[in-house]
N, C-alpha and C positions, 0 to 999 in steps of 0.2 A: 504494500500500500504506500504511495508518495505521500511523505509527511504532511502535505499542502492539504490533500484530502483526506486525513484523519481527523477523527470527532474534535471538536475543541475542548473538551474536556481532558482529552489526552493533550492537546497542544499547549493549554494553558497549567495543566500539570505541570509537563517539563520545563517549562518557562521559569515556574515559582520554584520549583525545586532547583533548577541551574541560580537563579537568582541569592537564594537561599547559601548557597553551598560558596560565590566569588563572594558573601558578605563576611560569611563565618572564615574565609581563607584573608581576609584581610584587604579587600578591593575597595581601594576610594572611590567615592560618590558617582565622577563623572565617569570614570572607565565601569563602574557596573552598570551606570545608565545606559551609556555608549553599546556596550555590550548584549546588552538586554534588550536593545531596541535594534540591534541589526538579526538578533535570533528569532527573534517576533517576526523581523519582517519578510523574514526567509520561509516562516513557517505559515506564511499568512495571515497576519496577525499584525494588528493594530495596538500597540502599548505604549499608556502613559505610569512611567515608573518616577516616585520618587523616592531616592534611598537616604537615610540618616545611621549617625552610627549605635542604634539601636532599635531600628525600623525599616521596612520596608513597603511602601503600599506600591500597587501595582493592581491597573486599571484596563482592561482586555475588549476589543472588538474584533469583529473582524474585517479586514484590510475593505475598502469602499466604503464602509460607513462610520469612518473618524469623525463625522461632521453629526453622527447620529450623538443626541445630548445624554441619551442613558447610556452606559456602559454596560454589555452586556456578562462581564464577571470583572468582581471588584474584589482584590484583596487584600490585606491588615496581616504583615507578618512581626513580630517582636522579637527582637534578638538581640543575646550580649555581645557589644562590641566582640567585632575579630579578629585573627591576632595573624600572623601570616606565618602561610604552609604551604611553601612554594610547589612542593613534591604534588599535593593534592589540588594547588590552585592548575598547575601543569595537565592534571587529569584532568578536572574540568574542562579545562580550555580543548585537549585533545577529544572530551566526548560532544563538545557543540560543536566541532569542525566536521566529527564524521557525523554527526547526524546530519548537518548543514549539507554534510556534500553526498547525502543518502548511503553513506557505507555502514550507518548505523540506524536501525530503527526507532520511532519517537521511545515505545514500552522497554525496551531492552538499555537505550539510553537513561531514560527515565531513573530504570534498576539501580542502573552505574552508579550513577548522582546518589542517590539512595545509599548506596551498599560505603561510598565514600565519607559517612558519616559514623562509621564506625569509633569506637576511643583507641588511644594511643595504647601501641602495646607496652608493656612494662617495662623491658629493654628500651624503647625510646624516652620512655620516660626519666628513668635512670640517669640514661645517658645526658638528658637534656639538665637535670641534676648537677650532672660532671662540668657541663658548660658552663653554667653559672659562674664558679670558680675559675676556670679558665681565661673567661673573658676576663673578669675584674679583675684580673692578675695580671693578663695581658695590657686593659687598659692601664692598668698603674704603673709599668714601665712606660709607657708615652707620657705619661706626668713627671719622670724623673724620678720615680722614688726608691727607695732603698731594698736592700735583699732580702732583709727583713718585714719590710713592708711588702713586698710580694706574698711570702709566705701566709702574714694576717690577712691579705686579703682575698688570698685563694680562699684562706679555710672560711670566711667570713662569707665570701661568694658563696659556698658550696651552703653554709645556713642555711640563707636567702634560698636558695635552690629546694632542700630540707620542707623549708616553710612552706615554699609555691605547691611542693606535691602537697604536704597536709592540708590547704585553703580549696585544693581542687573541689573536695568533697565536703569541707565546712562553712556554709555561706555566710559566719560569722566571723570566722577568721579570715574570710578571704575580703570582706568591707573593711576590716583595719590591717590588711597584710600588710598594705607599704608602708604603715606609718608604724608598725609593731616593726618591720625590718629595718627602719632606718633606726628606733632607739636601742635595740640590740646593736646594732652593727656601731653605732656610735659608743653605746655606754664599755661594751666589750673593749673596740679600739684606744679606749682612753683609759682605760682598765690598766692593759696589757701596755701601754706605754706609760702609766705610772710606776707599774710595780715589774717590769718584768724587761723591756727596752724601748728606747723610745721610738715614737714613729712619727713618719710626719703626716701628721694627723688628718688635717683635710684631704689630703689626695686619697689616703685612705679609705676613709669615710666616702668620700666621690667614686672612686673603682671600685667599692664593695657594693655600691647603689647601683651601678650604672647601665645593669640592664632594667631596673626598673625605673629611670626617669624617662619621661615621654618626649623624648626630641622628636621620631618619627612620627609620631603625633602631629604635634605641633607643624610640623613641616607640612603633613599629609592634607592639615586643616586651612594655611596658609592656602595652599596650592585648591583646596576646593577653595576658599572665598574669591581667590581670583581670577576665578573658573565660574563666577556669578552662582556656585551652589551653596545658599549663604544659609539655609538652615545645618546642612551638616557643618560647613567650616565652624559655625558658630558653638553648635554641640562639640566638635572636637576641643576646640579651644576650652571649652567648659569644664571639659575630661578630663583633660590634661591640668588642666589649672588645679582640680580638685586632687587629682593626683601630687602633684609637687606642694601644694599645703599640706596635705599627709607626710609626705617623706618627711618635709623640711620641720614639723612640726614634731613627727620620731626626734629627728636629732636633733633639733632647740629643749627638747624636755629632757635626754639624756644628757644635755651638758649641763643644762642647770640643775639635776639631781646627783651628778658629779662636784658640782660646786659646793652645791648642799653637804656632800659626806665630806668634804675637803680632799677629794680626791685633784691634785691640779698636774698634767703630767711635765714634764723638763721641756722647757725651748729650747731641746737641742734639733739639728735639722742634719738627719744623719746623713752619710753619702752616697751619691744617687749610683745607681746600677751603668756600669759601662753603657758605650754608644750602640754598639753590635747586641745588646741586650733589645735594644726597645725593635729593632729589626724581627729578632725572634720570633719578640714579644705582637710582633705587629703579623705576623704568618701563625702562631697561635691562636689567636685572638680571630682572624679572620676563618678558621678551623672551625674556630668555635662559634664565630656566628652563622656560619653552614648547617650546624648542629640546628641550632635556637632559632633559627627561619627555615627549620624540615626538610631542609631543602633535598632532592633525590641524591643517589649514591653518582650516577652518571652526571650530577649537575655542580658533583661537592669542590673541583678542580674548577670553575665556572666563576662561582659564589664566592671562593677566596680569592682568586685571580682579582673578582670586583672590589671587593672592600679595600685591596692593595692597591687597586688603581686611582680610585676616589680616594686613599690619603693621599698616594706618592701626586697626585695633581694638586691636591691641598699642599702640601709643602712647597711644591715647586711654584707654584702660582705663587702662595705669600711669602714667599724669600724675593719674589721678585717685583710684585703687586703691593702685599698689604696680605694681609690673613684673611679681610671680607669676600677681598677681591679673588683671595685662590678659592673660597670657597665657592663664587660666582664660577672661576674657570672647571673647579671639580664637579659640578652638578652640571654645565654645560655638555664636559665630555660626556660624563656618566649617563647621563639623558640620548645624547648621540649615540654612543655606541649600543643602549638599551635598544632604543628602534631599530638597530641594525641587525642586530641580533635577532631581532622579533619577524623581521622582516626575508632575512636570508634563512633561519630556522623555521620559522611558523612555528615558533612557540613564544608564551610569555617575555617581553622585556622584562616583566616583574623580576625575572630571574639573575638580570644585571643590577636593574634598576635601585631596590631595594638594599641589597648588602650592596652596594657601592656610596651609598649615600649616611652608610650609619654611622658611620665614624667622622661625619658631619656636622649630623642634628646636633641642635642645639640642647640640650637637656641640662646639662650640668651648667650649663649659664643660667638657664630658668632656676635651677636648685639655689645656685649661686646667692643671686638675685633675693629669694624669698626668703635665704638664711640670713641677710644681712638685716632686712627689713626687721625678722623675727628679734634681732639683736641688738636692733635701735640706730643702726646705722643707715638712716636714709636718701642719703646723698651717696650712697655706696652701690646701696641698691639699686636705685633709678639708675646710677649710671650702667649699671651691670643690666639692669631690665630693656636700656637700648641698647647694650651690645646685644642681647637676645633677638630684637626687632632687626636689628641688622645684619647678622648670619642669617635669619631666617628669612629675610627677602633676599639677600645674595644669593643662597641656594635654591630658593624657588626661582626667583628669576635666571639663573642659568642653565635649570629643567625646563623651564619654560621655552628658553633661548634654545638650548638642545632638540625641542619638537620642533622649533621653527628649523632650523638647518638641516634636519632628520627626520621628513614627517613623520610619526607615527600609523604606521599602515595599520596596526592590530590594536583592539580596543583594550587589551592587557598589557 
């Protein structure tokens, strides 16, 4: 049967289930709409979709009578923000191409989407456990910290890590994860550098956080407002913000309960890990965010390659530029070669796109920013709060400038 003449019932099916499935893998606003309105139109199907990042309505006709004023199926789907899983957004993408080009049936397709919503197995889980630490070890050699301070913030990462598996399943601890991980991660580090060596402290405390502050976020909300999709840009900003008052408010109350016991640790600032360290540290670290964006086995050489490329242009741009200006040149490329990619594969740019840009995002300036304000410092802050505004239009607008020189042929 050609999918054009199967029941709408079945057509408007796979529509909400594909819908359903790029929101839960982590697909911003315009490329799900984009998306979801070129599979409609293939299937015969007239769709007005609007996505946020905890909703999705989606409004169905069929194709000749868009002008008709009732919609003949309207639906209301609610969903917790989604987190990106490249491996799974890559299926998707592969089962609307064969149904699109008839090598795959609407019902059997349908299944796929379906059967894709399976939970992580416990090995991935684990592993994704392991990565926590990895990163924020990795990150804290690019901050210059010490051998020591790697050590506390692996084991401090892998907590954090500890904690996300037990919030999976408790919807109580997973409403104050961040702000319960940032005053562990704070009160421990200050801990363990009074009584035990010292560390330098904030970087610490910043790589033990640093996969859970919302740079990509923020970026991702950036890029829908000026993309005119202003209810989710708006909602993400919202997210995000209430996220980084959690973190920053964990570790504003672990230091002042530090203060309280007289715990104060030593202003020593011990010495930073060699230069071939943060190299390392920068090919681990990209390892591990392979891991922590799901990304497939065949794409994990792909995924680090990107993250490597988006800093090594950051550096070079702002040794030569300015640091706003390399990250306008990194998100430029990063954006370019994503469509290229996208375009000579037929699969997701997502899969450049995203690790190439994380070690960008702005997060730990947002953190930055809200820790100083918590501390009375607000002239510190604001200023820190426009370097935030400034990385984050430089790196959108060089995504941006990247579509212009590289259109984007595919809607991922």
């Amino acid at each position: 049967m050609n999918d054009r003449s199967a029941s709408l019932k079945a057509r408007v099916g796979f529509v909400i289930a594909l819908a359903r499935r790029l929101h839960e893998y982590g697909t911003a606003a315009p490329r799900l709409e984009e998306a979801i309105g070129k599979v409609s139109a293939r299937l015969g199907l007239a769709c007005d979709v609007l996505s946020t990042p905890t909703s999705i309505v989606l409004s169905f006709s069929e194709q000749g009578r868009e002008l008709d004023p009732v919609a003949e199926v309207t639906q209301v789907i609610r969903l917790a923000p989604g987190q990106v899983n490249l491996r799974r957004l890559c299926a998707v993408d592969e089962i609307a191409d064969r149904v699109i080009d008839g090598s795959l049936d609407l019902q059997t397709g349908y299944r796929q989407l379906l059967e894709l919503g399976r939970p992580a197995s416990t090995r991935t889980r684990w592993l994704m456990v392991l990565s926590f630490g990895v990163a924020s070890a990795s990150v804290a050699t690019l901050l210059k910290a010490s051998w020591m301070d790697l050590l506390v913030v692996a084991l401090l990462g892998w907590l954090i890590g500890l904690l996300s598996l037990g919030a999976e399943s408790r919807p109580r601890l997973s409403n104050s994860f961040e702000a319960l991980s940032a005053l562990l991660v704070t009160l421990i580090a200050t801990l363990f550098s009074a009584y035990v060596a010292p560390l330098t402290l904030k970087a610490v405390v910043l790589a033990s956080l640093i996969v859970l502050l919302p740079g990509m976020t923020l970026t991702t909300a950036v890029r829908e407002l000026s993309s005119q999709h202003l209810v989710s840009g708006i909602a993400r900003v919202a997210g995000a913000t209430a996220t980084l008052l959690k973190l920053t408010f964990g570790a504003v109350a672990a230091t002042q309960l530090c203060l309280v016991l007289g715990v104060v640790p030593p202003a020593v600032v011990p010495a930073p890990v060699p230069l071939w360290v943060e190299w390392v540290g920068l090919f681990t670290g990209a390892a591990a965010f392979a891991v922590l964006f799901r990304s497939a086995p065949r794409d994990g050489f792909i995924v680090v390659a990107a993250v490597m490329f988006g800093y090594a242009l950051t550096r070079l741009g702002g040794a030569q530029f300015g640091p706003e200006f390399g990250v306008f040149i990194a998100g430029l490329g990063v954006g370019a070669v994503s469509n290229l990619y996208a375009t000579w594969f037929q699969r997701p740019g997502a899969v450049i796109r995203e690790p190439g840009i994380i070690l960008l995002v702005p997060g730990s300036v947002g953190f930055k920013s809200l820790s100083f304000l918590f501390e009375g410092d607000v002239l510190l802050g604001v200023d820190t709060a426009f370097s935030l505004i400034t990385i984050l239009v430089s790196l959108v607008a060089g995504l941006l400038f990247g579509d212009l020189i590289v259109p984007p042929r595919r809607s991922l």
